[in-house]
C-alpha positions in Angstrom: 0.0 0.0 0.0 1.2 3.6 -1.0 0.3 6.7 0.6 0.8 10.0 -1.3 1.0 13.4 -0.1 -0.2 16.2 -2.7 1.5 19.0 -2.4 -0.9 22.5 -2.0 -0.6 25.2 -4.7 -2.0 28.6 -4.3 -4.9 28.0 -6.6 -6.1 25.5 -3.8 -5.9 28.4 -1.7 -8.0 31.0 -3.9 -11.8 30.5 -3.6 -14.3 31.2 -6.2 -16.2 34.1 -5.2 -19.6 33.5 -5.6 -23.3 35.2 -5.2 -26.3 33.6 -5.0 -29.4 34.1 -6.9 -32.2 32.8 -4.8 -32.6 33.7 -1.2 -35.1 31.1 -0.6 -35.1 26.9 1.2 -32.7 26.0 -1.9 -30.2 29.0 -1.0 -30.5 28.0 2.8 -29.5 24.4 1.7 -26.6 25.1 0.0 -25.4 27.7 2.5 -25.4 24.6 5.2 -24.1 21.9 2.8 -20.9 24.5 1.9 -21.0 25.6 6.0 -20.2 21.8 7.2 -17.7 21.0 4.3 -19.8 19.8 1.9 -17.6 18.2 -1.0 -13.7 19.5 -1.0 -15.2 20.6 -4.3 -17.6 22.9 -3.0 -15.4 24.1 0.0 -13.4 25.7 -2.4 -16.7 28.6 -2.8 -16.6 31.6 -0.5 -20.0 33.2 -0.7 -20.4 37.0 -0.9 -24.1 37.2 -0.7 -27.3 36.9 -2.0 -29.6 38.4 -5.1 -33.7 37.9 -4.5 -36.6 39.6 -6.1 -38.1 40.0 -2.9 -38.0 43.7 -2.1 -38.5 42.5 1.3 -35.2 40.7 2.0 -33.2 43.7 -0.1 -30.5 44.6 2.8 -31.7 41.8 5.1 -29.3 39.3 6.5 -29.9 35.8 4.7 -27.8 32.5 6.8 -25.2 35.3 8.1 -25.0 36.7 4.1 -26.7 39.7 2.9 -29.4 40.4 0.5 -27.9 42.5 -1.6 -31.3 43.3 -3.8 -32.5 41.7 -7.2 -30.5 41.0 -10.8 -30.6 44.5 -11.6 -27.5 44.7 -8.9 -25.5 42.3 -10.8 -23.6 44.5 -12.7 -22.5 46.6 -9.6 -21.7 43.8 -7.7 -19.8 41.7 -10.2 -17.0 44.6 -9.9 -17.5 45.7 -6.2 -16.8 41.9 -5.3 -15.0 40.8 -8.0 -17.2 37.8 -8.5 -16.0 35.0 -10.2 -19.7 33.3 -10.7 -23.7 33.4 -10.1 -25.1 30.1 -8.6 -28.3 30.1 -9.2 -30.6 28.2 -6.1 -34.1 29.0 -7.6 -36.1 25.1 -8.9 -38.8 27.1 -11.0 -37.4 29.4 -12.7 -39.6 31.1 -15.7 -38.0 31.0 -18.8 -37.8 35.0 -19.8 -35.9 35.1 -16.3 -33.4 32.6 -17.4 -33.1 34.4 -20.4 -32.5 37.9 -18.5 -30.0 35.9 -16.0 -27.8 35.0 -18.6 -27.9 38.3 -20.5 -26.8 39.6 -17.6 -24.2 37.6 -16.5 -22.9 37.5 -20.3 -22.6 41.3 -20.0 -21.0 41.5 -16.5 -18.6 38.9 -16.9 
């Protein structure tokens, strides 16, 4: 039997920065799969916040994160928080939103 030992780089140190779209049971889920280690795949994710179409939650705390407001603050936050991607948490999603989510992440980066 043979045991090796992989040696860390500093891209296993750099984690995706990543916002969430979807402030809702399947944003919660994630939150708590990624907050006890989830996969070492997923551990490498460090979440900036969330995005919801509530009104209600814009500015709210959401699991510790904040609401930051709806898609139309993509474009702000994508350079404010150097993002590196959008997860999105939302099961039924219409499909003129999916359309709008990936205009807007096409033009933001």
């Amino acid at each position: 039997m043979r045991a090796d030992r992989r040696q860390s780089t500093s891209e296993d140190l750099v984690k995706k920065r990543v916002l969430v779209y979807g402030a809702g049971a399947n944003g919660a889920q994630m939150i708590d799969f990624i907050k006890v280690g989830g996969s070492e795949r997923v551990s490498k994710f460090q979440i900036v916040g969330f995005l919801d179409e509530h009104r209600s939650f814009r500015g709210r705390l959401f699991r510790c994160f904040e609401v930051f407001g709806g898609l139309d603050q993509l474009g702000e936050l994508s350079k404010k928080e150097r993002l590196d991607t959008l997860v999105v948490t939302i099961s039924k999603l219409l499909n003129e939103r999916w359309a709008e989510l990936k205009n807007e992440t096409k033009a933001h980066g």
